[in-house]
C-alpha positions as CSV (number, residue, x, y, z in Angstrom):
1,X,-3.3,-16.5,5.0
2,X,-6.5,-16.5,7.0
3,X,-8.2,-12.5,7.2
4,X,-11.5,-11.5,8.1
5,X,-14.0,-10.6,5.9
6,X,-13.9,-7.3,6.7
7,X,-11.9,-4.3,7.0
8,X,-9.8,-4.9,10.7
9,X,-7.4,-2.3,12.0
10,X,-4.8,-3.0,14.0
11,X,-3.0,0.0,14.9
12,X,0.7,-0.8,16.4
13,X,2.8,2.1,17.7
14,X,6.5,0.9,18.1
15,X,10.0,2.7,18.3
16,X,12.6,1.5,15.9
17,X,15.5,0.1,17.3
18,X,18.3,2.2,15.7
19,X,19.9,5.4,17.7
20,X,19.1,7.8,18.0
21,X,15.6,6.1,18.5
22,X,12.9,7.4,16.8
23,X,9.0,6.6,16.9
24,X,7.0,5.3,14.2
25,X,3.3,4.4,13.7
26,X,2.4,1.3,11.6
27,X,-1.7,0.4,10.8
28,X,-2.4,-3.0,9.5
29,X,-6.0,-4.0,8.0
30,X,-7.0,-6.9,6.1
31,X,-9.4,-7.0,3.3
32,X,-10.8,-9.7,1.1
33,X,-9.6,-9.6,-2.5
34,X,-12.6,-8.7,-4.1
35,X,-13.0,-5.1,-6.5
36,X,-15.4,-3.7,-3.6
37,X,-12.2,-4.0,-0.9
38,X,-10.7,-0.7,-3.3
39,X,-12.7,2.0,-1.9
40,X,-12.5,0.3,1.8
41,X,-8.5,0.1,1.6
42,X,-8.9,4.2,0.2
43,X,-10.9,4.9,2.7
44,X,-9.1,3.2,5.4
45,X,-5.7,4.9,4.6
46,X,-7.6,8.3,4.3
47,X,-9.1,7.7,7.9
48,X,-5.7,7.0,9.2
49,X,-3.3,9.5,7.5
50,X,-5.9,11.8,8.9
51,X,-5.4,10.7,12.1
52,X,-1.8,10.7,12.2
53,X,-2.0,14.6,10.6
54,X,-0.2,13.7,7.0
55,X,-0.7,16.5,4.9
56,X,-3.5,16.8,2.3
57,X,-1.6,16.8,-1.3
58,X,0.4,13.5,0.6
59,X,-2.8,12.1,1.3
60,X,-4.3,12.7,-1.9
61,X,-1.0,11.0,-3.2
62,X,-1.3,8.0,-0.5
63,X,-4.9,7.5,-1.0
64,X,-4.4,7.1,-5.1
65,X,-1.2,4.8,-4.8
66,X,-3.4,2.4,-2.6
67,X,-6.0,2.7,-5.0
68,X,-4.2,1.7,-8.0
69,X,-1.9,-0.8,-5.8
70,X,-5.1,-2.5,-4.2
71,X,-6.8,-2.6,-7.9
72,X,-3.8,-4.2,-9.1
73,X,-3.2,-7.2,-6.2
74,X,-7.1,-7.9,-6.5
75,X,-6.9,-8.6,-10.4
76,X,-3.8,-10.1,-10.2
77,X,-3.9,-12.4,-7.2
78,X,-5.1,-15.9,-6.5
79,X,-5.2,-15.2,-3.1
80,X,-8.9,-14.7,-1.0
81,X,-7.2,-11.9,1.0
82,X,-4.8,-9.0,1.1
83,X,-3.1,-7.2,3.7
84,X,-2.2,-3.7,3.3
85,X,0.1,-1.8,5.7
86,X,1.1,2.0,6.1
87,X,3.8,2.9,8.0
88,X,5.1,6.6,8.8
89,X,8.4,6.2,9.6
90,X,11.9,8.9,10.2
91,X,10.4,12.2,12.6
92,X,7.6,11.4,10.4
93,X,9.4,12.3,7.0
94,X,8.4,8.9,4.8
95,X,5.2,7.2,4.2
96,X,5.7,3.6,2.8
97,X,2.7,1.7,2.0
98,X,2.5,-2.1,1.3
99,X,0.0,-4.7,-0.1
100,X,0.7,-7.9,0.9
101,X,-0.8,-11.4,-1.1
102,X,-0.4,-15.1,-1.7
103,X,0.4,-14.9,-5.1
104,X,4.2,-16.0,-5.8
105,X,4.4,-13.9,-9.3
106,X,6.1,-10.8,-8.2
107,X,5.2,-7.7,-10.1
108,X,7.0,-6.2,-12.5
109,X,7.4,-2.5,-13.8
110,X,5.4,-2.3,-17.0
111,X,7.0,-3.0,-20.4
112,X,5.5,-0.2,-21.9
113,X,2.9,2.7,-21.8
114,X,-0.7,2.0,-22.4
115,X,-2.0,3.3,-25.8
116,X,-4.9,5.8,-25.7
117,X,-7.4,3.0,-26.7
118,X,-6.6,0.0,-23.8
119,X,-8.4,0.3,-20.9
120,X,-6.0,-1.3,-18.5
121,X,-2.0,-0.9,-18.0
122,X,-1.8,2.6,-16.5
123,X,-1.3,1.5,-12.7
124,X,2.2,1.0,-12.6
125,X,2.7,3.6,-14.6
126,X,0.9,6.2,-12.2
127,X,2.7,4.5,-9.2
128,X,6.5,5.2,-11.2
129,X,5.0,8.6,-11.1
130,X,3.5,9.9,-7.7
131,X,6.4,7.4,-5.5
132,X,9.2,8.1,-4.6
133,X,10.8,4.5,-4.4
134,X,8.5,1.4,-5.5
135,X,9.4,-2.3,-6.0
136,X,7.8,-5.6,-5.2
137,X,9.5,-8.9,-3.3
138,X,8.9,-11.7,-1.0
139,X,6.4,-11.2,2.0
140,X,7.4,-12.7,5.1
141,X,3.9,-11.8,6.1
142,X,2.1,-13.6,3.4
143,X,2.9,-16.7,1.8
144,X,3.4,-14.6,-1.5
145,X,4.4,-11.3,-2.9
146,X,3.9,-7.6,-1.9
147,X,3.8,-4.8,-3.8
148,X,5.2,-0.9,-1.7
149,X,5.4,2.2,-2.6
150,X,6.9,5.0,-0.4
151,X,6.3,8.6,0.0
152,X,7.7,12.1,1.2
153,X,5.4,12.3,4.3
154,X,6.1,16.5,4.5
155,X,6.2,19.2,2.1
């Protein structure tokens, strides 16, 4: 997977193909896997959800599950580069976000809570608590993994 250095959006408004037909807006932007691409991929899905009206506590949810999501591909992956994706999808009723990579180890709920003295292993625990839905597969985007997490877009 070849991305620019640098956060690139690529908005993409489609309609899905089901009937009735109803729209949905997707937002693509590639980052490079480094610990400074956190607060870009934040800040990027803050700009956006903003933009497309979200609401605030779902945007203070968003903003933290692509934090913890982001944090977790770049310490995780081999890969250079990450792609992360939101997509508002049903009359605008669910937000699924995704973080796309090259590594082929899928990611896996955690095996157990983190004590109050490690430093680390509270990510996945955060996500099984502010999503909805959450699960990791096989990216047909990426020659790897990706990690999503999806949202109640309205209150």
């Amino acid at each position: 997977m070849t991305l620019p250095t640098h956060p690139v959006a690529v908005p993409i408004t489609v309609m899905a193909a089901a009937a009735p037909r109803r729209e949905y807006r997707e937002h693509w932007f590639g980052l490079p896997a480094l610990h400074t691409s956190v607060r870009s991929a934040r800040d990027t899905v803050r700009d956006r959800l903003r933009a497309w009206k979200v609401p605030g506590g779902v945007c203070c949810d968003a903003v933290l599950l692509v934090s913890e999501l982001a944090t977790n591909t770049v310490l995780h992956t081999d890969s250079a580069q990450i792609l992360c994706g939101l997509t508002l999808t049903e009359d605008e009723q669910r937000l699924r976000i995704e973080l796309h990579d090259d590594s082929p180890t899928p990611v896996r709920p955690p095996e157990h809570e983190a004590g109050p003295d490690e430093e680390s292993g509270r990510g996945l625990f955060l996500i099984q608590q502010l999503a909805d839905r959450w699960g990791s597969a096989h990216s047909t985007r990426t020659e790897g993994q990706f990690v999503w997490a999806e949202l109640t877009a309205q209150p």
